[in-house]
C-alpha positions in Angstrom: 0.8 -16.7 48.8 4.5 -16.4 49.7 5.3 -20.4 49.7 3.4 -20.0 46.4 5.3 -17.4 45.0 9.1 -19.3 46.3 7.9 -22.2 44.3 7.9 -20.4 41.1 11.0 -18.1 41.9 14.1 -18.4 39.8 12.1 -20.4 37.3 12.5 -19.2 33.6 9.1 -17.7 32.8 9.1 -19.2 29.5 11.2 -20.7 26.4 12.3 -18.9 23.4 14.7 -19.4 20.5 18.0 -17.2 19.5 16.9 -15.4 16.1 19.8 -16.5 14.3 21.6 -19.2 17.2 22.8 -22.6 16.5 24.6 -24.3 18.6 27.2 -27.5 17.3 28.8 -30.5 19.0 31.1 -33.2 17.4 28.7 -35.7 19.9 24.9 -35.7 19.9 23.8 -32.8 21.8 21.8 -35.0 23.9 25.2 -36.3 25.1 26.1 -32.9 26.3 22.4 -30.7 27.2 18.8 -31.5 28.0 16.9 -30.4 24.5 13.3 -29.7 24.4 11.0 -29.5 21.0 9.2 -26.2 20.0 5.8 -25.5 20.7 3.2 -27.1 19.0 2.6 -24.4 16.6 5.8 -25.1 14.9 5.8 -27.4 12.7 9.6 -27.4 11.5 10.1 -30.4 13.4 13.3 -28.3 15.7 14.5 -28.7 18.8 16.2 -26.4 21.4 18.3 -26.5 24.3 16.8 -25.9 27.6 20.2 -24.5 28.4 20.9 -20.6 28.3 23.7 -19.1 25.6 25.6 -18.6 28.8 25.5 -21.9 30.3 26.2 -23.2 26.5 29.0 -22.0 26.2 30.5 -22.6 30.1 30.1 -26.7 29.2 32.0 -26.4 26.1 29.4 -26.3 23.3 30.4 -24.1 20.2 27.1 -21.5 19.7 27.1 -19.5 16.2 24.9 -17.0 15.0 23.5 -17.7 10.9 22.0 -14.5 10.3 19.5 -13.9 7.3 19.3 -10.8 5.9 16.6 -9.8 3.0 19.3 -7.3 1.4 21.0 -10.5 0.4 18.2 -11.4 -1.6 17.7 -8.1 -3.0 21.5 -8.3 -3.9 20.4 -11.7 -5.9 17.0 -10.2 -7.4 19.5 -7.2 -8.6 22.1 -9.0 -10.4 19.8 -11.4 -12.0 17.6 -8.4 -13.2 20.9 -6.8 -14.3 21.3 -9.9 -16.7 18.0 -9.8 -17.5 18.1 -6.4 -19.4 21.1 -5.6 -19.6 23.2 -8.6 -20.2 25.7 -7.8 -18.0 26.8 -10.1 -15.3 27.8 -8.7 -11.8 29.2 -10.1 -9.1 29.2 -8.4 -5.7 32.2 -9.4 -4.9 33.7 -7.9 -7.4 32.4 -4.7 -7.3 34.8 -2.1 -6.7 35.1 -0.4 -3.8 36.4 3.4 -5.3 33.3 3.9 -7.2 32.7 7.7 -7.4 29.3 7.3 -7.9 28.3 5.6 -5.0 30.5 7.9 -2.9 28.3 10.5 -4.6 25.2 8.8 -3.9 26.0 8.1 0.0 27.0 11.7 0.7 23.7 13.6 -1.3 22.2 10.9 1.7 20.1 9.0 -1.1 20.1 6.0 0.8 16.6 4.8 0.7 16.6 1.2 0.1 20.5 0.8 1.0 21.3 -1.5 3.7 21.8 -0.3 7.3 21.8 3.3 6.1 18.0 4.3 5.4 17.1 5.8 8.8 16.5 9.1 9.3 19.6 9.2 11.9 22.0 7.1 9.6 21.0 9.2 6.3 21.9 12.6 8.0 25.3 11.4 9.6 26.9 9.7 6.4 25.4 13.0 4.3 27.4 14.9 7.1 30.2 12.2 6.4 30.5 12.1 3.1 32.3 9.2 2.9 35.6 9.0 0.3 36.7 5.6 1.2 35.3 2.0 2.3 36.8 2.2 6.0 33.8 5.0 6.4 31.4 3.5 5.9 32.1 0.7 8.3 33.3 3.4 10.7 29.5 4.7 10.7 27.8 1.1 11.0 30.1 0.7 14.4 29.8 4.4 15.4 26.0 4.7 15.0 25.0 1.5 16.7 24.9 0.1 19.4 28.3 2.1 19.3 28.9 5.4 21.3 26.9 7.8 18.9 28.3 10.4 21.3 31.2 10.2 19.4 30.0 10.5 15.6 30.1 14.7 15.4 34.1 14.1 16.5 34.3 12.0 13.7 32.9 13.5 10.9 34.6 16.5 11.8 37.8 15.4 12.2 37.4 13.6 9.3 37.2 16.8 7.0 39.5 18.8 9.4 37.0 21.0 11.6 38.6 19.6 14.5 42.0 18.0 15.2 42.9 14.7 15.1 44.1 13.6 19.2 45.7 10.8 20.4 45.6 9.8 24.2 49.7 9.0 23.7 51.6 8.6 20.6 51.9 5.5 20.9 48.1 4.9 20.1 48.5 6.6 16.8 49.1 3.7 14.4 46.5 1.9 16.1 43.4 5.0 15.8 44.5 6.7 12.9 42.1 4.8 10.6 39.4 6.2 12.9 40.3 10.0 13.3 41.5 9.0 16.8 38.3 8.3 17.7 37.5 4.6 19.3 35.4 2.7 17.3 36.3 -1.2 17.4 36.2 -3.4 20.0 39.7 -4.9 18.5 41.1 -1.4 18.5 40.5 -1.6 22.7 42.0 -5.2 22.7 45.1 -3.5 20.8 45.7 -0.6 22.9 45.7 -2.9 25.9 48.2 -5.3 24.4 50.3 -2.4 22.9 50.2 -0.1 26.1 50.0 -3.0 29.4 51.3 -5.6 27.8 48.4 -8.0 27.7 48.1 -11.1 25.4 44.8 -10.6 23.3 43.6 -13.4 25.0 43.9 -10.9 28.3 42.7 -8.4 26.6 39.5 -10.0 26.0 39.0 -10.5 29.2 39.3 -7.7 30.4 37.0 -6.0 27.5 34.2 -8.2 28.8 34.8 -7.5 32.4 34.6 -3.6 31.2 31.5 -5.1 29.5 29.8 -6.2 32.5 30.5 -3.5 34.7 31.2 -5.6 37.7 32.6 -2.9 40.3 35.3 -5.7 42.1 36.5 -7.1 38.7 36.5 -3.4 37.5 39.3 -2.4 39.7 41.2 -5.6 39.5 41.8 -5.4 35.6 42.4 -1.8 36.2 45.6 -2.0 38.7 46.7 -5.1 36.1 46.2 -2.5 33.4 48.2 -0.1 35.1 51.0 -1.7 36.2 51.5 -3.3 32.7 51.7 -0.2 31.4 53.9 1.6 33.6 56.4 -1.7 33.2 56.3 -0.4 29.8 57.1 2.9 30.6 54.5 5.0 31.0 53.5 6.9 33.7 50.8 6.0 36.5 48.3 9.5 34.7 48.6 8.6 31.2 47.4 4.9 32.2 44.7 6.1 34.2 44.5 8.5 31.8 44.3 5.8 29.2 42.2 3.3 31.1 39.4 5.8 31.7 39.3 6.9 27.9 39.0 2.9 27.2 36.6 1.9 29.6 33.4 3.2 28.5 33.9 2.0 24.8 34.9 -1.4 25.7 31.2 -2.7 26.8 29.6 -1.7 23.3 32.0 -0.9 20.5 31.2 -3.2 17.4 33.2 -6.3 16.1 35.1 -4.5 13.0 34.6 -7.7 11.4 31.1 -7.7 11.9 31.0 -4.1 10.8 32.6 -4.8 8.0 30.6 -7.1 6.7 27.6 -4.9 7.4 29.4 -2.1 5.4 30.2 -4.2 2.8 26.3 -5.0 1.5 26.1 -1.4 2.5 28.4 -0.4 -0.1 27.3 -3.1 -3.1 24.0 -2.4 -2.2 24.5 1.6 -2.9 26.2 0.7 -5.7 23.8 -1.1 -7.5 21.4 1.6 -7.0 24.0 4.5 -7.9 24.9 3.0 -11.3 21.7 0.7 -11.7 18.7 2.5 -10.6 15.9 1.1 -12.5 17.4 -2.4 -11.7 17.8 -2.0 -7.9 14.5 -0.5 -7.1 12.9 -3.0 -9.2 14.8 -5.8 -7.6 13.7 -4.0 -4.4 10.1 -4.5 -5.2 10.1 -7.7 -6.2 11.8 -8.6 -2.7 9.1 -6.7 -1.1 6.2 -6.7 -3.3 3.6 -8.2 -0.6 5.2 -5.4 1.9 3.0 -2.5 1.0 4.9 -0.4 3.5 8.2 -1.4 1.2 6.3 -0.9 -1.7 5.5 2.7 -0.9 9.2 3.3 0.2 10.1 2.4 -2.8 7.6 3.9 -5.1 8.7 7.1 -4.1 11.7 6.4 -3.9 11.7 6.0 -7.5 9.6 9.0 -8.3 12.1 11.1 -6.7 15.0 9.6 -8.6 13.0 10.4 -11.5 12.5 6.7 -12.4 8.5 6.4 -13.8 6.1 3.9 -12.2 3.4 2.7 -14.6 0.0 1.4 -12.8 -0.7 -2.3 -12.9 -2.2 -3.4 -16.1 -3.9 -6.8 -17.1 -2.2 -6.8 -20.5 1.2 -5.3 -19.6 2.0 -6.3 -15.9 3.6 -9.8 -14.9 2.7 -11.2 -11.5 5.8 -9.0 -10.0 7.0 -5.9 -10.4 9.4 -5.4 -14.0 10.9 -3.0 -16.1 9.1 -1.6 -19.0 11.2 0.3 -22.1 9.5 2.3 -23.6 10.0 4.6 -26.7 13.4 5.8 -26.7 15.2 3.4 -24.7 13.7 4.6 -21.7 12.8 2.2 -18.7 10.2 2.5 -16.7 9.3 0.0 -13.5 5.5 -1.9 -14.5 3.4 -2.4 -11.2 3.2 -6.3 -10.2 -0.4 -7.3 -10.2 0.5 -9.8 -7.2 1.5 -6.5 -5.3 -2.6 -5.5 -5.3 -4.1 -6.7 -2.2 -6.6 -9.7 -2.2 -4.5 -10.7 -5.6 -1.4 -12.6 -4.9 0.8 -14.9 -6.9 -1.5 -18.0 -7.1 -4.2 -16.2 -8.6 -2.6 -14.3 -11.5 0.7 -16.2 -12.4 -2.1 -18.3 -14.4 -3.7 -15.6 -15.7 0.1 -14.0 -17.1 1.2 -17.3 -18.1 -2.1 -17.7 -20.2 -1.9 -13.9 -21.7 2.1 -14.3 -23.0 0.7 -18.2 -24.4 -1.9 -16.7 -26.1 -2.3 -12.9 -26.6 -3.8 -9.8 -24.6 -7.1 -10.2 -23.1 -9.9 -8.1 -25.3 -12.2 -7.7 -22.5 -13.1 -8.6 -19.5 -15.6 -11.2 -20.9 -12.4 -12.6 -22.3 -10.4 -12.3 -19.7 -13.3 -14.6 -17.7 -13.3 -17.1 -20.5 -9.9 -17.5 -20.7 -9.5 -17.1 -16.8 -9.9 -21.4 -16.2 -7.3 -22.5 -13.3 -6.8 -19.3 -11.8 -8.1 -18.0 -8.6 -10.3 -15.6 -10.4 -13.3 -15.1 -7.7 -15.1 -11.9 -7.0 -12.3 -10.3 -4.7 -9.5 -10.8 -6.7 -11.4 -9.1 -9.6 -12.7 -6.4 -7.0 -8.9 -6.0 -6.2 -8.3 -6.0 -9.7 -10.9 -3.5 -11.0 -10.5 -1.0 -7.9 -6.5 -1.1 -8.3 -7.1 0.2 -12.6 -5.7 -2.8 -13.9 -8.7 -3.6 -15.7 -9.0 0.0 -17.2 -8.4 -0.5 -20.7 -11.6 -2.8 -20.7 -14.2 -0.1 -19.8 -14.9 2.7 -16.7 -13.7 1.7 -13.7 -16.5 2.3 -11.8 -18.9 1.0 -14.3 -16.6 -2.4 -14.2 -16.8 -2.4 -10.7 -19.8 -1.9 -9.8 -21.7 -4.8 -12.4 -19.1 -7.1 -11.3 -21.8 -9.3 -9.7 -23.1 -9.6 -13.3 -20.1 -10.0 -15.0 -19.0 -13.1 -12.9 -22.5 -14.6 -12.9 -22.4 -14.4 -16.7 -18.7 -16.4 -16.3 -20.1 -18.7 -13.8 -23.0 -19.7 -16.2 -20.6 -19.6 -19.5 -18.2 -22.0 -17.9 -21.5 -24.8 -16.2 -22.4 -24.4 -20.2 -18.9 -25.7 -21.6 -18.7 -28.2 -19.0 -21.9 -29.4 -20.1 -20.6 -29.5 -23.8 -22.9 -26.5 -24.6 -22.5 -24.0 -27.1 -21.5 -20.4 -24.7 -22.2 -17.0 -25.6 -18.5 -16.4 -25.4 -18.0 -19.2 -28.1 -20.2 -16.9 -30.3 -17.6 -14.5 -31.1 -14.2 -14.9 -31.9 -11.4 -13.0 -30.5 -11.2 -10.4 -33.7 -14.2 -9.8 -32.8 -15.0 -9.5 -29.0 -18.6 -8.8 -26.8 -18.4 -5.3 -26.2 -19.6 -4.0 -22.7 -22.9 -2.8 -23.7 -23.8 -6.0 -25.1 -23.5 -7.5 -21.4 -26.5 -4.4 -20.7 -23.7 -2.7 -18.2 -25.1 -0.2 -16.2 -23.4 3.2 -16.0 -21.5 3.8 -12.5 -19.1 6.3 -13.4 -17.0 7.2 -10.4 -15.0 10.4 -9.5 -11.3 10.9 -9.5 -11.2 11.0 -6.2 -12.8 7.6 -5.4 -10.1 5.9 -7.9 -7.4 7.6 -6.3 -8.8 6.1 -2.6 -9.2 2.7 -4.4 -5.6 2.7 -5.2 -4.5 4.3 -2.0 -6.5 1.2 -0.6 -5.3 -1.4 -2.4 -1.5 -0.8 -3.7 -1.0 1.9 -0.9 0.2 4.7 -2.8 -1.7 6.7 -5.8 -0.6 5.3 -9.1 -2.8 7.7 -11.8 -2.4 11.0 -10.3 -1.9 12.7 -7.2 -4.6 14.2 -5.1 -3.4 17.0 -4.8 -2.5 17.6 -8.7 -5.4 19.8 -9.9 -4.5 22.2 -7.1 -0.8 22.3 -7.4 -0.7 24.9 -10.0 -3.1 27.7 -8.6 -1.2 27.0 -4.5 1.5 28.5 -6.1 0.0 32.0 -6.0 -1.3 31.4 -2.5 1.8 29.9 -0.5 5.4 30.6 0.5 6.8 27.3 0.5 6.4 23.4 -0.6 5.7 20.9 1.8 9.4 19.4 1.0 11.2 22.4 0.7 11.2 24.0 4.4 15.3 23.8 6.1 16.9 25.9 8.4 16.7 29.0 6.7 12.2 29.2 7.6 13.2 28.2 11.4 10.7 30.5 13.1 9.5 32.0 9.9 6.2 32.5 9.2 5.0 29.9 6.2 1.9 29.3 4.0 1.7 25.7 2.6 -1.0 23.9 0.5 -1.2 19.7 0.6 -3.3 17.0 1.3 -3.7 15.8 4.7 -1.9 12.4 4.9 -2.1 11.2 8.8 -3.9 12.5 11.5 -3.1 11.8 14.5 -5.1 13.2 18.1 -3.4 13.3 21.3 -4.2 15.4 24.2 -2.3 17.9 26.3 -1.1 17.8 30.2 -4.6 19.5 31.2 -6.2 17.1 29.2 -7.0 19.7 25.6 -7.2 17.8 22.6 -4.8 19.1 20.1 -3.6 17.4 16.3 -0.2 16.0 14.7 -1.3 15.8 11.0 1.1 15.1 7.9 -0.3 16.9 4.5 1.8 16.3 1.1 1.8 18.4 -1.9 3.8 16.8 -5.1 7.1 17.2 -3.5 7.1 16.1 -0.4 5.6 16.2 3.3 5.4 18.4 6.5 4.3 17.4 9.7 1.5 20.2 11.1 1.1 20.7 14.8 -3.0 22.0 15.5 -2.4 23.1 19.2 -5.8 23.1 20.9 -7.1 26.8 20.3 -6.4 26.2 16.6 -7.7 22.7 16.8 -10.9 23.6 18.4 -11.9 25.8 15.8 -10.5 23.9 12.8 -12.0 19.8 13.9 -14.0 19.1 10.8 -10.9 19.9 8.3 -8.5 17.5 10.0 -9.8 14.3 7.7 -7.4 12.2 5.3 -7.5 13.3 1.7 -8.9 17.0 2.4 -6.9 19.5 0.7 -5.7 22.1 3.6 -3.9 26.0 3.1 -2.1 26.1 6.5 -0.3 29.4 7.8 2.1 29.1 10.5 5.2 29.1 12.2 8.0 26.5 10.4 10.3 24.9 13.4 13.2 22.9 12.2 15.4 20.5 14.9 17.9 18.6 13.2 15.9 16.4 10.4 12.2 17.1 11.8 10.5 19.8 10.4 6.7 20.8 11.6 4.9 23.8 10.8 2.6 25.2 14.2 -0.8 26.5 12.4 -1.9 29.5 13.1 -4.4 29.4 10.5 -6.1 26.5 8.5 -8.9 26.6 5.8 -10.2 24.0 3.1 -7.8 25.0 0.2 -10.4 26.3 -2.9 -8.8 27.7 -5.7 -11.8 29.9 -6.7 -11.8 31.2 -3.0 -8.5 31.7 -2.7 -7.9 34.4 -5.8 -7.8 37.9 -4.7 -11.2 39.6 -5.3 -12.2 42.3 -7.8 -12.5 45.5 -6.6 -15.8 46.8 -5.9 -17.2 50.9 -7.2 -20.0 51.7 -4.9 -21.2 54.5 -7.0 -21.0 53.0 -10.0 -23.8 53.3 -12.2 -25.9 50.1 -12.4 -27.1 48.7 -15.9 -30.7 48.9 -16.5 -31.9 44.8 -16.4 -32.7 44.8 -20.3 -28.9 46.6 -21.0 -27.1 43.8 -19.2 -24.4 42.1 -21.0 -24.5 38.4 -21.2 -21.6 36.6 -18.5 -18.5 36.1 -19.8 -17.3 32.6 -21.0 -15.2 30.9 -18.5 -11.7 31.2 -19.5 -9.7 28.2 -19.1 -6.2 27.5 -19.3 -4.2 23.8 -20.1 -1.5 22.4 -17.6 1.4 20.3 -18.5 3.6 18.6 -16.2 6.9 17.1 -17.0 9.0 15.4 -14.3 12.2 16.0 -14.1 14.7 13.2 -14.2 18.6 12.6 -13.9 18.5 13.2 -17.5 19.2 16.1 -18.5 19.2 15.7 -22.1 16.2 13.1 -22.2 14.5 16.7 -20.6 15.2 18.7 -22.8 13.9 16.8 -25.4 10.7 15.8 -23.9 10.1 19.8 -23.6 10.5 20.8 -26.9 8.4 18.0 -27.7 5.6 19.5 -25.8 6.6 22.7 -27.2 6.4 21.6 -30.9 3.5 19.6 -30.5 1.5 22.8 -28.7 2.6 24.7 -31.3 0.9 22.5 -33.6 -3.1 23.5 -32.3 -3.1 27.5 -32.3 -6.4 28.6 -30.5 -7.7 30.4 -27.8 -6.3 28.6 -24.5 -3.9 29.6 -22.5 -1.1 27.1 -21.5 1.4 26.7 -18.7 3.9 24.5 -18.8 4.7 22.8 -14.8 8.2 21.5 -14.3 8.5 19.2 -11.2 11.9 18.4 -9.3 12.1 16.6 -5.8 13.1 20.2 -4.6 10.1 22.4 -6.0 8.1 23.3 -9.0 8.4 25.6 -11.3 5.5 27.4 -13.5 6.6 28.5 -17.1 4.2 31.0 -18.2 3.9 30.6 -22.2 2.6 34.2 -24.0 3.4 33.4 -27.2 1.6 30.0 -27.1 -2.2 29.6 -27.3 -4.0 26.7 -28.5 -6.8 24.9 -29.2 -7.4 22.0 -26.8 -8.9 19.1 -28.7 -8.4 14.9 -27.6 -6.5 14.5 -30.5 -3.8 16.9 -28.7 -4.5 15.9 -25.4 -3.4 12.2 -26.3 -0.4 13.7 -27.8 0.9 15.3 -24.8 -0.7 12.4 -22.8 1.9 10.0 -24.8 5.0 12.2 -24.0 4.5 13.1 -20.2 1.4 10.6 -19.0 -2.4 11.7 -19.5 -1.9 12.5 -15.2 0.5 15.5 -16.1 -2.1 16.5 -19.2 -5.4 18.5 -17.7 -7.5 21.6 -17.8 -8.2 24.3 -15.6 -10.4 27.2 -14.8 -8.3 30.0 -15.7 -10.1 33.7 -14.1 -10.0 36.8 -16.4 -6.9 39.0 -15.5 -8.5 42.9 -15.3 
């Protein structure tokens, strides 16, 4: 076993390639290395050294890294979007680098979808930062990592003054003042070695990689040439030690500026396109993304939350990817891509979009099967299709789904017809004049809400229609303390009630073994993560399901940017159930049977919602649209008007305004604020 094991040792365990490494020679690298070709699953044709990076570049060999980043595309998709419907041409380079908006944008930390500073970590320091200039921002990329993120609170504060700005020795002053005094760049160490020892850069790079490798030997022989260079420049034997030891631990990490500049730079154009673009850039996003449904979500919500609206995917509207939409008013809106549905993809509907803008909307789905030849229209693409609503304005959803069998049979036997020069059903009837439905003898399958809203969860990964949790949002507001988004500092240890969907579930087990649950639930504003500690798990298992709608009660805790609520109490959120009870007379006299009154009608009350956006006048006009329009139906129903912000809701109670709720003014609200924000509701008698 041990003559075994010696015959393998020191042999690389197997072969990989750099991500981004290329390595050039004025000769044929066969001249200089040993090359071997890529396994056989390639099938690029490339070869690789069998040569480490290290032992390239001891022989001579110049090794550079080409890296690829995916922002630079989503620069690209921007600006030629830009064009597109805007006519304005931009070019990144170009773009200033004072732009107050961006600054603005970077410090409220509204960096989803900007490069290198979407993480949780990243959005909280540069909101903390507030960054006024460009040298900031490139401070942070270097700072944050693989940089000494020990160092980022100094920064930031000595950036706005909350603590003051040291220098090891005057003389380091030109050379950190940029950077607070704070060591950020590995050029700044090669400066302060030439500056205070003495050393050539070349010297100084060597001993920043010895610093680097930590090698204990060369570690104390750069340190006594660092010291005596330093005291032939004047300085005394503590202030280089002094100096060294202050140096030393940045040295093996601290970022290239160059290379954090460059990183900062599509930072900063990429912010700026979305602070004074924001339609364009999230729609460039999507289109860079759109067979990422993780990205798709990101940015979906993104968008919400900036106020921009998402329209679902539609045969007759969408294009293959993602686009902008303007609607009435100048207004744009971002149209789902239909290639972005799962089981859909590019091949199959690019012909199908291509036919539709050649020839007119599809009437039905009968004609969108006739019509359909050269696609990759097969029964899970139309599944995909159906499921996802972008067949909706053809017939029910469910009903279309579930007599799709039929439906494509009926194609399948159309099209053997025509290719047999036979006369078709479909050639029957011209296009003013299309098969309805029924005629195809359609069975009804009606589905509920809640099964849509699943499909779409299923298919595009986020709900398009509606939310969930939408039909309950109004009525939670009488039984909670908080929204799901809106718990900081100020609940820490506080006792919270909050209403949402469960979202992720997620079962681990204690130290002694006790199951216990992490959940996320989500109301219209935003998410909280819910801890279930075993006692409280025990007794609450069956509710802990994705898409049940939860009232929790617990304690909030808040570290830093996690916030979790530990339940004390969870129940299966019922409006009905929830409202506080009528008293009850004991010795009240009973009615005789033949004296009761009949039961009163159910009272019900309508519910409008209207987003808020970044338009502040485009708001107000929407709501005295609404206004006007309700005023339009007097009647017997009560109305409240729901105004929805990324920070909360709010419920405006109208007295004055009763109406009578008909589909005539249903589709009137429906076309000003989206038949999802339109709906009706029990409403309890007040007494």
């Amino acid at each position: 076993m041990v003559d075994a094991a010696r015959k393998v040792e020191g042999l690389s365990r197997h072969a990989s390639t750099h991500a981004a490494g290329v390595v050039i020679s004025k000769d044929p690298l066969t001249d200089h290395v040993p090359l071997q070709r890529l396994s056989k699953e390639n099938n690029l044709g490339l070869v690789m050294t069998q040569y480490t990076m290290e032992d390239i570049a001891k022989i001579g060999l110049l090794k550079m890294d080409f890296l690829g980043l995916v922002n630079l595309n989503i620069l690209g998709k921007a600006c030629a979007v830009i064009k597109e419907y805007t006519g304005q041409d931009i070019d990144p380079l170009a773009i200033p680098l004072d732009d107050q908006k961006t600054f603005e944008l970077l410090a409220a930390g509204e960096t989803v979808g900007v490069f290198q500073l979407e993480g949780t970590g990243m959005r909280r320091y540069i909101k903390e930062l507030k960054p006024t200039v460009f040298s900031d921002i490139g401070a942070m990329v270097a700072l944050y990592r693989p940089g000494p993120m020990e160092q980022i609170p100094r920064f930031i504060k000595s950036k706005h003054g909350l603590e003051p700005i040291t220098y090891p020795h005057p003389a380091l002053e030109p050379l950190l003042e940029e950077t607070y005094g704070v060591i950020v760049y590995q050029e700044q160490v090669l400066f302060i070695a030439q500056t205070f020892s003495g050393y050539t850069l070349g010297q100084a790079d060597i001993l920043r990689k010895a610093m680097g490798k930590k090698i204990a030997a060369v570690m104390q022989k750069q340190k006594a040439n660092f010291v005596d260079g330093a005291m032939k420049n004047g300085y005394t034997r503590e202030i280089a030690d002094e100096v060294f030891a202050l140096v030393e631990p940045f040295a093996g990490y601290a970022f290239n500026k160059a290379h954090a500049t460059s990183y900062a730079l599509i930072a900063y154009q990429t912010a700026y396109l979305k602070a004074n673009y924001p339609v364009e850039y999230i729609t460039a996003y999507l289109q860079a993304f759109c067979d990422v449904t993780e990205k798709v979500v990101t940015a979906v919500t993104e968008a919400r939350h900036m106020g921009i609206e998402v329209l679902p995917p539609d045969i007759n509207r969408s294009g293959a990817n993602f686009e902008i939409e303007q609607a009435e008013g100048g207004v744009k809106k971002i149209r789902f891509g239909l290639a972005a549905i799962k089981n859909v993809g590019v091949a199959a509907v690019e012909p199908i979009v291509a036919e539709r803008k050649a020839n007119g909307d599809y009437l039905s789905v009968e004609d969108l099967c006739r019509r359909a030849e050269g696609s990759s229209l097969n029964k899970r693409v139309m599944e995909s299709l159906v499921k996802a609503g972008a067949l909706d304005n053809m017939g029910d959803r469910g009903t279309l789904f579930f007599n799709l069998p039929n439906i494509l049979s009926l194609a399948q036997r159309e099209q053997k017809m025509k290719d047999s020069n036979q006369t078709t059903m479909f050639d029957l009837f011209s296009q003013q004049s299309p098969v309805p439905m029924t005629n195809l003898e359609l069975e009804e399958s009606p589905v509920t809400t809640r099964e849509k809203l699943q499909w779409e969860k299923e298919l595009v990964g986020i709900f398009i229609s509606e939310h969930p949790f939408t039909p309950y949002a109004s009525s939670a507001l009488e039984v909670t303390t908080a929204l799901c988004g809106q718990i900081d500092e100020e609940l820490h240890n506080q006792l919270v009630t909050v209403a949402g969907m469960v979202a992720s579930v997620r079962v681990s087990a204690t130290r002694e073994g006790k199951p216990f649950v992490m959940a996320e639930i989500e109301d219209l504003v935003g998410r909280v993560e819910i801890a279930a500690w075993p006692k409280v798990y025990n007794a609450t298992k069956a509710l802990w399901e994705e898409g049940n709608i939860l009232l929790v009660e617990g304690k909030a805790v808040v570290r830093g940017d996690r916030v979790s609520i530990h339940a004390e109490k969870v129940s299966r959120y019922q409006p009905e159930t929830e409202k506080k009870a009528a008293p009850v007379f004991i010795n009240a006299p009973q009615p005789k049977s033949e004296e009761k009154e009949p039961p009163a009608p159910q009272l019900q009350r309508l519910v409008v919602c209207i987003q808020q956006t970044e338009n502040e006048e485009r708001d107000i006009d929407c709501l005295n649209e609404v206004v006007e329009t309700l005023r339009q139906y007097t009647g017997e129903t009560e109305v409240r008007l729901c105004v929805v912000n990324h920070e909360r809701v709010f419920i405006l109670k109208m007295p004055d305004i009763w109406v009578y709720y008909c589909p005539e003014l249903k589709n009137k609200l429906a076309a000003l604020v989206g038949s999802a924000n339109v709906r009706l509701e029990n409403n309890a008698p007040s007494g």
